[in-house]
N, C-alpha and C positions, 0 to 999 in steps of 0.2 A: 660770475664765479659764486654770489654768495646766493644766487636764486639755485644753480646747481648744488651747493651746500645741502641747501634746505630742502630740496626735490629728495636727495642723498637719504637726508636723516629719515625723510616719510617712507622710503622705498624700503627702508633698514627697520623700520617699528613695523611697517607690515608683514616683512617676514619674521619678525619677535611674534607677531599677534598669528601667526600661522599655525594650524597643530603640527606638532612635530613628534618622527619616531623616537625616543630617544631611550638609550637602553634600558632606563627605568619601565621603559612605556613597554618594552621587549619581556621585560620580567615580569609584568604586572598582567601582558597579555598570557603569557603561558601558565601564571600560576590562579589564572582567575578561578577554574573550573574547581580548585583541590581550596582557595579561599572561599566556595560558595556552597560545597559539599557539606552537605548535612547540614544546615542551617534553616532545614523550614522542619515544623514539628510537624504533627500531627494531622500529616498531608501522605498522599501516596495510597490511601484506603481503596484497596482492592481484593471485595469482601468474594469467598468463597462458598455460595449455602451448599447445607449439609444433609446432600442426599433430597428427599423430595418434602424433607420437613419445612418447617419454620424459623431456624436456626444458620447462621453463618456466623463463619470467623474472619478475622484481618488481621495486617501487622501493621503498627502504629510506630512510628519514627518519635519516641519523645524527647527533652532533653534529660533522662534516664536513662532513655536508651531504647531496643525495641521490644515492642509488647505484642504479643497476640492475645489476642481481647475478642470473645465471643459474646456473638448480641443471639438475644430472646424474641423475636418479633413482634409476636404474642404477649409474655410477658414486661416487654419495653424494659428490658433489663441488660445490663451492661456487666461481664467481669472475665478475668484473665481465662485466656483456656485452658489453662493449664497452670503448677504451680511455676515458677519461673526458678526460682532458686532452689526449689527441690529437686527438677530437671536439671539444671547447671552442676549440684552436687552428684549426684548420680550418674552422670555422663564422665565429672572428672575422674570418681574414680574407675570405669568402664575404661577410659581412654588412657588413662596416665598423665592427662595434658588437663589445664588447668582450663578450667572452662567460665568464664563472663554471662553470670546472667541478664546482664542488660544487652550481650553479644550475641544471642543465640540465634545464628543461621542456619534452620531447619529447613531441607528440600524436602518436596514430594511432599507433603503433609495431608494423609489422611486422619478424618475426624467422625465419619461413620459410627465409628463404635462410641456408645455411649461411655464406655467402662475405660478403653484404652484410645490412648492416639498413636497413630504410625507413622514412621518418618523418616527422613536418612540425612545421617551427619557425616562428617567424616569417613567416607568412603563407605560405611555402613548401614545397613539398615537396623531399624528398630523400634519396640515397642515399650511404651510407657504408662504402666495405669493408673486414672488419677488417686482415686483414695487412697495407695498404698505405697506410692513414689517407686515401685517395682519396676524397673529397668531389662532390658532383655533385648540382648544382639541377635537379631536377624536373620544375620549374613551377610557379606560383603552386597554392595549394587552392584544390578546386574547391568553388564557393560555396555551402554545404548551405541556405545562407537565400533561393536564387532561388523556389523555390518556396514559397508562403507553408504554415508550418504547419498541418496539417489540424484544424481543431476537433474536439475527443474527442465533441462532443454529437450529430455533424453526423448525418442519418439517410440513410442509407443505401437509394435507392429498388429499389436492382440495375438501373438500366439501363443503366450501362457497365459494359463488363468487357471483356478482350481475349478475341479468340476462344478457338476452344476446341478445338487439332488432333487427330483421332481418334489413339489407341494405332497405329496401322500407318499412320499419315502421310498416307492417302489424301484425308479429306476434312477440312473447318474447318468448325465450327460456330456460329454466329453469333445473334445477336438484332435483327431489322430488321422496324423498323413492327410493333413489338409484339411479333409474330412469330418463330420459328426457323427461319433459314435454314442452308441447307448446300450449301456451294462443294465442286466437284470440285478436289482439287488437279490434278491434270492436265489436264483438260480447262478447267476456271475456269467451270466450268457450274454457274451458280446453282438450285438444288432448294428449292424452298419446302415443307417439312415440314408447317406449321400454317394454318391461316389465321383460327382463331379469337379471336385477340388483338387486344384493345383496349385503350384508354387506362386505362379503368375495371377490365379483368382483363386482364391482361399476360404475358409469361412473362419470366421471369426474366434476367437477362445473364450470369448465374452458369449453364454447362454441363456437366453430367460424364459423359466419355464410359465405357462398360462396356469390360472389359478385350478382348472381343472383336471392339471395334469396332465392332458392331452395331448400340448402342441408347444412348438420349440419357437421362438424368435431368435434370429441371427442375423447380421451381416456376413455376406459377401465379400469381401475386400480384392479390390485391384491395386496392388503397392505400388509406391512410388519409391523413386533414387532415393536416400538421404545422405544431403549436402554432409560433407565434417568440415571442423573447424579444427585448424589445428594449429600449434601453440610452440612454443619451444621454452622449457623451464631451463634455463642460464646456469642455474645455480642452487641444483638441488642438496639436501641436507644429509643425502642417504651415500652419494657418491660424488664423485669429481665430475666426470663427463657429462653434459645437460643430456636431459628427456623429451625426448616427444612426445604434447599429449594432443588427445584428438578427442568431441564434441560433436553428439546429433546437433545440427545445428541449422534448420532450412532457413531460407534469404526470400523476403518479395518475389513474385516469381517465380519459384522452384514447382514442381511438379509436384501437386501432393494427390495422395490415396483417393481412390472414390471406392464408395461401400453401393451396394443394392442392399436391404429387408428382406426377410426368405423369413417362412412359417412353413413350418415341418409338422405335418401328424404324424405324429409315431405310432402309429397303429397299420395305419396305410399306406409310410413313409412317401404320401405324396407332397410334394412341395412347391408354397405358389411363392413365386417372384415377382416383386413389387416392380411395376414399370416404371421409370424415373423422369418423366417430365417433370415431379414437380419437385425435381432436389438434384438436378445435374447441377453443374459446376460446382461441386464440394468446397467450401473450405472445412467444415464438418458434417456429419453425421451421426445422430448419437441415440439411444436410448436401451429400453424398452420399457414404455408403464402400460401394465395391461391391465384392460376393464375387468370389474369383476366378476364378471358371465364370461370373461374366456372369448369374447367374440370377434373385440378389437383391441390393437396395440397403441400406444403414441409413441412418438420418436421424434427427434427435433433436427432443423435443417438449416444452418447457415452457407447463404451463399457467396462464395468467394467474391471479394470485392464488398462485404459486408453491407448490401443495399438493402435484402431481402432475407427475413427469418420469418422461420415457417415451423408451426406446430400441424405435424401432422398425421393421421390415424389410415391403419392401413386394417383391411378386414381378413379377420381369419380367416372366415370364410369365403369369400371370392376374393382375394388379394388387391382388393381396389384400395387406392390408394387417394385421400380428399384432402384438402386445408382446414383445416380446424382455424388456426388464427395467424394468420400474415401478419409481418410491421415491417413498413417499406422506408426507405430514403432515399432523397437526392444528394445524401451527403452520406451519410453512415447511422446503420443503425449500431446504437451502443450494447453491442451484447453483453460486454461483461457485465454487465449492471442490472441484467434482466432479471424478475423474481416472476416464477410459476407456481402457483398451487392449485394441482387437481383435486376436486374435493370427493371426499366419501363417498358422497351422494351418488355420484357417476355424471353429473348432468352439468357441472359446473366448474368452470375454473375463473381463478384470480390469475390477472395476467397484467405487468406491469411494460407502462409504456409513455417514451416521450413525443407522443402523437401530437399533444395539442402545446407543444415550445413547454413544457414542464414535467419533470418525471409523477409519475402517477400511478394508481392503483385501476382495473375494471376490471368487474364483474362479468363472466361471460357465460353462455349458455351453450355447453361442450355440443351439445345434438346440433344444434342450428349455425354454430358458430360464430353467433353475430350478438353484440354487446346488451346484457342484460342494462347496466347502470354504470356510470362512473363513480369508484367508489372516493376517490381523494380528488381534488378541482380548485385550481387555484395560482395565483403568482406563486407557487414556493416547489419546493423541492423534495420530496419521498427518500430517504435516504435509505433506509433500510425495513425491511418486514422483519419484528422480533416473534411476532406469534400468530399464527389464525388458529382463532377459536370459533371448531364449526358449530358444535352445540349450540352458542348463544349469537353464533353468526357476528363475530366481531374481530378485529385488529387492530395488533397493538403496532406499533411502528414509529420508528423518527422520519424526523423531519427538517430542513432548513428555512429560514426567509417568509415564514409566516408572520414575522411580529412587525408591523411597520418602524420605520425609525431608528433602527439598528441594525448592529452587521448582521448582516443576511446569511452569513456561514453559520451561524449558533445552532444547534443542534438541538433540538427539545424531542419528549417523546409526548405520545399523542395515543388516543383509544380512537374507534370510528367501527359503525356497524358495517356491514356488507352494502347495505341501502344509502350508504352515504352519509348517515344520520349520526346522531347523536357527539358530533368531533370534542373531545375533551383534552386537552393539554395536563397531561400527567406532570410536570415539571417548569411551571412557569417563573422561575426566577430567571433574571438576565444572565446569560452567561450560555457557555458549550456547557452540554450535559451529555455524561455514562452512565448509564444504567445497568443496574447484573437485576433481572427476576428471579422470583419463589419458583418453584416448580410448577405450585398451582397458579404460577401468574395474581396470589393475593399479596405480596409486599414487593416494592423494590428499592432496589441501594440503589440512591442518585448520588454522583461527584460533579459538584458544577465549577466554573471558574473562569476568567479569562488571563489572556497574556499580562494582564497588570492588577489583577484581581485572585488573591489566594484560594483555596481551594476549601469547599465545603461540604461535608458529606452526610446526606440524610436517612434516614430510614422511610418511608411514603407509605401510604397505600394504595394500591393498585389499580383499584378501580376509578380513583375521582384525584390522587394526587396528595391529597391532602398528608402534609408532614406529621409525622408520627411521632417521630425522637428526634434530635440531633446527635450523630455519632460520633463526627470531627470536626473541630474548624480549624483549617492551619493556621500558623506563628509565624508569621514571618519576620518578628521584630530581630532575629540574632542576621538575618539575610539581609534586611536594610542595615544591620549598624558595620557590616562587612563592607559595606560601601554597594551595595547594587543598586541598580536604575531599573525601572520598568520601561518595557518598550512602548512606545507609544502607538496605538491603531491609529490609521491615516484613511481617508476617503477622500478623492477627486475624483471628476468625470472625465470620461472615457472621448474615445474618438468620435463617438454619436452625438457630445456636448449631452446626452441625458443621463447615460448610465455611470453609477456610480463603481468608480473603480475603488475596491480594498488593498492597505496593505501594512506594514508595522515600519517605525524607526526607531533602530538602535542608538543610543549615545555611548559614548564611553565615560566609566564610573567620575573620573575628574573631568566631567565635562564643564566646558565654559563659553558662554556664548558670546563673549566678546572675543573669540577667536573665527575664523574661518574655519571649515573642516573641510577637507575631499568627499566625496561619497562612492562608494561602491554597492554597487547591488547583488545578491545573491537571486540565481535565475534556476527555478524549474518551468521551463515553460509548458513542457507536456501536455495535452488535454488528458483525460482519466478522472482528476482529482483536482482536488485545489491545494496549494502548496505553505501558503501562510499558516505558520500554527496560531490558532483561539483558544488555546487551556491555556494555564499556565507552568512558566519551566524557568526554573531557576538559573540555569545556564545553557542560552543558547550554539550548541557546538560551532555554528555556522556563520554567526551574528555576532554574538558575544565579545571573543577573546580579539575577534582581529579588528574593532571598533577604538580596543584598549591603545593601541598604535597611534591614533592621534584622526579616525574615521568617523563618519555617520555611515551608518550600514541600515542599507532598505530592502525589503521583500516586498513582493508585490502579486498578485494575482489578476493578468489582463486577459482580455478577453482572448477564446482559446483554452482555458481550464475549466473545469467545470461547476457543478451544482449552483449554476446559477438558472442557466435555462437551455436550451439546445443552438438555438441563434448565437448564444453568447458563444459557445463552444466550438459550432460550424467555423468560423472563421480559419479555421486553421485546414479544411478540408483539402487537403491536394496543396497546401501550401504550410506547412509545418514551419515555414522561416518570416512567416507574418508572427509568432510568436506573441503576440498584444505588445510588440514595440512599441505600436502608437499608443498607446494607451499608458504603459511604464512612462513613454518620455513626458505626456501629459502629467501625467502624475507626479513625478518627480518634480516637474519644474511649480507645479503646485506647492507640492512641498515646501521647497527653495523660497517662493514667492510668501510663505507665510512664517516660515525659519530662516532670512538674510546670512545666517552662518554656514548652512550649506552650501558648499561650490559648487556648483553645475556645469561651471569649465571643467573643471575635476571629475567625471565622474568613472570610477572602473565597473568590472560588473564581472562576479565566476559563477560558477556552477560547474555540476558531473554528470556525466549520461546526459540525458538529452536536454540538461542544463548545460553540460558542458559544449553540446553541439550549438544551443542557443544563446551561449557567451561567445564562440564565434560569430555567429551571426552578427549579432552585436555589431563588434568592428568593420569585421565586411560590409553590412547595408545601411549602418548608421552611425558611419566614423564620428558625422558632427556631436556626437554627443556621448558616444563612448570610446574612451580617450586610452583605453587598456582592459585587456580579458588574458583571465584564466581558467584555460578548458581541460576539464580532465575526460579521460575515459568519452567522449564524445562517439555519437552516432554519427560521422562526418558529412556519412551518406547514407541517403538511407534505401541504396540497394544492398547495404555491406552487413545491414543489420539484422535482427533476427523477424522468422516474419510476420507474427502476429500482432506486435506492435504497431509497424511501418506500413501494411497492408491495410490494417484499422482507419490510418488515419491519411494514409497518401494513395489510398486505394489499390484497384488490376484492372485492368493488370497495367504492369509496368512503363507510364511514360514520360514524356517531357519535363513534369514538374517533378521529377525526382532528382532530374539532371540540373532545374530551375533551384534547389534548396538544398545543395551538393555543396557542402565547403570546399572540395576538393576542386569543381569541376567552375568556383569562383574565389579559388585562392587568389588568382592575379592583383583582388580589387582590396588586397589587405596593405592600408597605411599607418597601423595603430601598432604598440607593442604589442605580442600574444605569445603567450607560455602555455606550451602543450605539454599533456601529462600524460601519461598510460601505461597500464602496468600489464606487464608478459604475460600474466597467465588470467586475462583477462575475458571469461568464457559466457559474460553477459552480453555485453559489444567488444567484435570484432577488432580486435587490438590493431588488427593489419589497417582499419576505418584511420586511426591516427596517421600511422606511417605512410598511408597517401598521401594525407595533407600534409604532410610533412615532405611528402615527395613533389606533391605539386607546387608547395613553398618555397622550395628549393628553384626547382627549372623556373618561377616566376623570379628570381633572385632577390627573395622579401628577406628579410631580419626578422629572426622568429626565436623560439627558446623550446625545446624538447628536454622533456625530462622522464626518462623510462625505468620503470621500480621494478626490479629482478623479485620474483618472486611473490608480486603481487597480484591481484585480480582484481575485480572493479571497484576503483576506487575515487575518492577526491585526492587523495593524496598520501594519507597517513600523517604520521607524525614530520615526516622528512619534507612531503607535501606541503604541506601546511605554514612551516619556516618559509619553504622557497615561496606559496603563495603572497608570506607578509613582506617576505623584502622586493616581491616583484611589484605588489600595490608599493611599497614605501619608496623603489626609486621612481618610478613612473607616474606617481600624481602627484608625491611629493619632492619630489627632483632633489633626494637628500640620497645620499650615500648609505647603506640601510648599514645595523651592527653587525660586526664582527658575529660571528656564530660564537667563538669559544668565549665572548665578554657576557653571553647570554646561559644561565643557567636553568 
């Protein structure tokens, strides 16, 4: 009885030593984001230069208040751009409403003129000039919401387009009844070029005239079906009865468009057609850049299944059609990420590619098409082209994972000739860097930082890096006496035991580490990008607030996401539900194994979109360790989803391993809790993608949680979300009864 006692009392201090939600913890998480606002100073500098001078401006967060403050590059000189209080008085009496000059929220800010600045407050526009504090309304802004936003999905048939006036002004080019017409500008004498166009093969509306005026570029198009998607809005705001809305929307699979190239003389209106052996099976076709001699076109070819992209030039003159520059794969080549520049010269292109496992720059020689030099080479990553300058034959460009010894996401930027030569690191401090350039490419604004390092913002020069001025360093001391934590950066190795996996951990602001804590992971698993942020953010929306609960919250980027190499990436080829599971659980337990206050018995995990799809996963393939998921907006399947994504990475055409990484078509194998989310007017992913698995959870007779938001579209949740998220982690790792909603303010 009295060893039972004593078993008792220990069993009863470890759940005292437990974190717990407790409604303080409920309060503390919801008002974290409105406690850490505005608390870092003279951070956020995002300089805009003015016009193709020397000169930029920014708005500085002080504890004053906010200042726009113009720098001199040239002269290394700093001062307001404007009077501040002379503006605030002139505005109040313009307005009638009293106006804060520490307060002044000025859109649209042009700075152009040396005399005056232009700008819109208050529904209005207007102009202020400085010497004479001379105020003067505008006119109301013009209303950017008259025309309704164009949906990202919409498909694009080409049969409008404005015309298309030749290079020496004589004639317009047109597409009418299928057909290409061409109007005399001076006489207005309509010329019918084609007449072979029809509904079914069409020409294009899109025209590119040759620089000599002679000859027309066009596709051909044979259309395909387009899929809709369509929605049912519950509870709209305008009436009682809901709406039906509908979405271009094609799925993996679908049948899309194939275009031919046609070159038209309009003089002789004969026209050659490009034979397609080397651009059948479309996923696209696109261009037209024509040589400067008028002789040849280029045009670009991705082939469906994304294995093969092809630059290639087709001749005006006999319509022969060659490969300029192929990049092939046994997994996917990453087009979104391609960078081309044809140069001046006619003889030359920069063409980027991850041929040898690392994104990269080469030099090619357009006539022969075969590689002049590799301009960039190396373990690291090309992340973006900011400039080719052909004159001095150089590039400016970032880059990742060049510096040994450090997180390899860090961003720096970088000069390098065409020849490979001369690599200069424009921005060597530790940290991610942003960069905005001069026009002439002779100064640029650096903002460097990381997730636990405040933000610092330089003036440089252009050519060698070297610091010019200092123009901000943020304050973060009113943000730590708030009580915030920095997250911490975390590295273990991955499933190969060599490579280094990255990722951050959250604490909550009363942390203690003589308590245990749950862990939940927040998961994008996607390849494209990498998902951990490297600047710094004062309030993590995703991390933050629901740590405050009594959590350790981790991000991580496993193998499968990118900028690290193409190997690193491949792994998810045809298998999107390998996700770097093995590598997060690695990692985590790393974690654990160096932080004892971390549960690993505990561990939840959410995400949205194809985080949400791989928070299922989660519990489905590796119950032992993820103990509860919350999925919102999920890609469930990924036939259900849109198809440039899913085809990217789980190829064509359509088979078994679609059905292999199907939450729907392996709901049976869920024994974990799981709270699905998805909102009605969801025109990103397939809202119907939920309500399968939702339907297949059902006939499996699993215990599951649905939660459907009338009115909304792709989301994590919202604010409605986001409660049901904390109390669904607070009864399920914490096995406590979570609060009341109305004791939580």
């Amino acid at each position: 009885m009295k060893r039972f006692t004593i078993l008792s009392f220990f069993s009863f201090l470890g759940l005292i030593l437990l974190a717990q939600a407790t409604v303080e913890d409920y309060k503390r998480a919801f008002s974290l984001n409105e406690k850490f606002r505005d608390k870092v100073f003279y951070s956020g500098v995002n300089p805009q230069w003015i016009g193709k001078g020397h000169t930029f401006w920014y708005v500085s967060n002080t504890p004053e208040g906010r200042i726009y403050t113009l720098v001199d590059a040239l002269k290394k000189t700093k001062k307001p751009l404007f009077d501040h209080q002379k503006l605030a008085e002139v505005l109040t009496k313009a307005t009638d409403k009293k106006t804060d000059a520490t307060k002044l929220y000025l859109q649209n800010i042009k700075a152009e003129n040396r005399d005056t600045l232009y700008f819109e407050y208050e529904q209005k526009q207007w102009s202020f000039v400085y010497k004479t504090a001379e105020l003067k309304n505008e006119g109301p802004v013009r209303d950017r919401n008259r025309r309704p936003q164009r949906y990202w999905g919409t498909v694009d048939e080409e049969k409008e387009s404005r015309p298309a006036q030749s290079p020496d002004k004589a004639f317009t080019a047109y597409v009418k009844d299928y057909n290409v017409v061409l109007k005399n500008n001076t006489t207005a004498e309509e010329i019918q070029l084609t007449t072979d166009g029809t509904s079914e093969n069409y020409y294009s509306a899109y025209l590119s005239w040759s620089p000599d005026s002679k000859k027309l570029a066009v596709m051909k198009i044979v259309p395909a079906e387009i899929r809709k998607l369509y929605m049912i809005e519950s509870s709209p705001a305008d009436q009682l009865q809901p709406k039906l809305l509908t979405r271009d929307y094609r799925k993996p699979g679908d049948q899309l468009p194939q275009k031919t190239p046609v070159i038209i003389d309009i003089h002789s209106k004969k026209a050659l057609v490009a034979e397609n052996s080397l651009f059948e099976n479309q996923y696209s076709l696109w261009g037209f850049d024509w040589s400067s001699d008028s002789k040849t076109t280029l045009f670009e070819f991705n082939k469906r299944g994304h294995q093969a992209y092809r630059l290639l030039e087709m001749s005006a003159e006999s319509g022969n059609v060659r490969t300029v520059i192929e990049e092939t794969s046994n997994t996917f080549v990453n087009y979104n990420r391609y960078f081309n520049r044809k140069l001046k010269n006619g003889t030359e292109i920069i063409w980027m590619s991850e041929r040898d496992n690392y994104n990269h720059l080469y030099l090619y020689d357009r006539t022969t098409g075969k590689v002049k030099n590799q301009i960039t080479k190396g373990q690291w990553y090309v992340r973006e082209v900011i400039d080719v300058d052909e004159k001095n034959r150089e590039i400016i460009f970032s880059a990742n994972g060049m510096v040994a010894n450090e997180d390899p996401y860090l961003i720096r930027y970088y000069r390098i000739g065409f020849d490979g030569k001369g690599l200069t690191c424009l921005t060597p401090e530790t940290g991610t860097h942003q960069a905005w350039f001069s026009d002439d490419k002779r100064f640029l604004v650096d903002v460097y930082s990381m997730v636990d390092k405040a933000p610092v913002a330089v003036l440089r020069n252009a050519r060698n890096g070297k610091v010019i001025m200092t123009i901000e360093t943020a304050d973060i001391s009113a943000l730590e006496k708030a009580g915030w934590r920095a997250p911490e950066t975390f590295a273990a190795k991955g499933r190969d035991g060599k490579t280094d996996i990255w990722g951050i951990i959250h604490r909550p602001t009363n942390f203690d580490p003589a308590k245990k804590y749950p862990v939940i992971e927040y998961i994008y698993a996607g390849p494209g990008s990498h998902y951990v942020p490297k600047n710094f953010i004062a309030f993590n929306n995703n991390l933050s607030a629901i740590a405050e609960l009594g959590f350790i919250v981790i991000q991580i980027d496993g193998m499968g996401t990118s900028f690290r190499s193409k190997s690193f990436e491949d792994v998810i080829h045809k298998n999107l539900k390998d996700a770097g599971f093995a590598d997060r659980i690695l990692w985590t337990k790393a974690a654990a194994a160096k932080y004892p206050y971390m549960d690993i018995d505990r561990v939840g995990i959410f995400g949205a979109s194809a985080g949400g799809q791989a928070a299922m996963w989660a519990v489905l393939f590796h119950p032992e360790h993820y103990k509860a998921a919350y999925s919102a907006c999920g890609c469930h399947d990924n036939r259900m989803d849109k198809i440039w994504w899913n085809e990217q990475w789980m190829g064509y055409p359509v088979g078994p391993e679609y059905a292999a990484c199907s939450n729907v078509d392996n709901a049976h194998l869920l024994t974990r809790p799981l709270m699905l989310v998805v909102g009605e007017l969801d025109d990103n992913v397939d809202p119907a993608s939920t309500y399968q698995v939702a339907n297949a959870l059902i006939k499996a007779k699993k215990d599951f949680e649905l939660v459907t938001l009338p009115g909304v579209g792709h989301t994590m949740g919202g604010e409605y979300g986001e409660h049901k998220r904390f109390d669904f982690f607070v009864k399920h790792l914490m096995n406590v009864n979570p609060t009341a909603w109305n004791e939580v303010k």
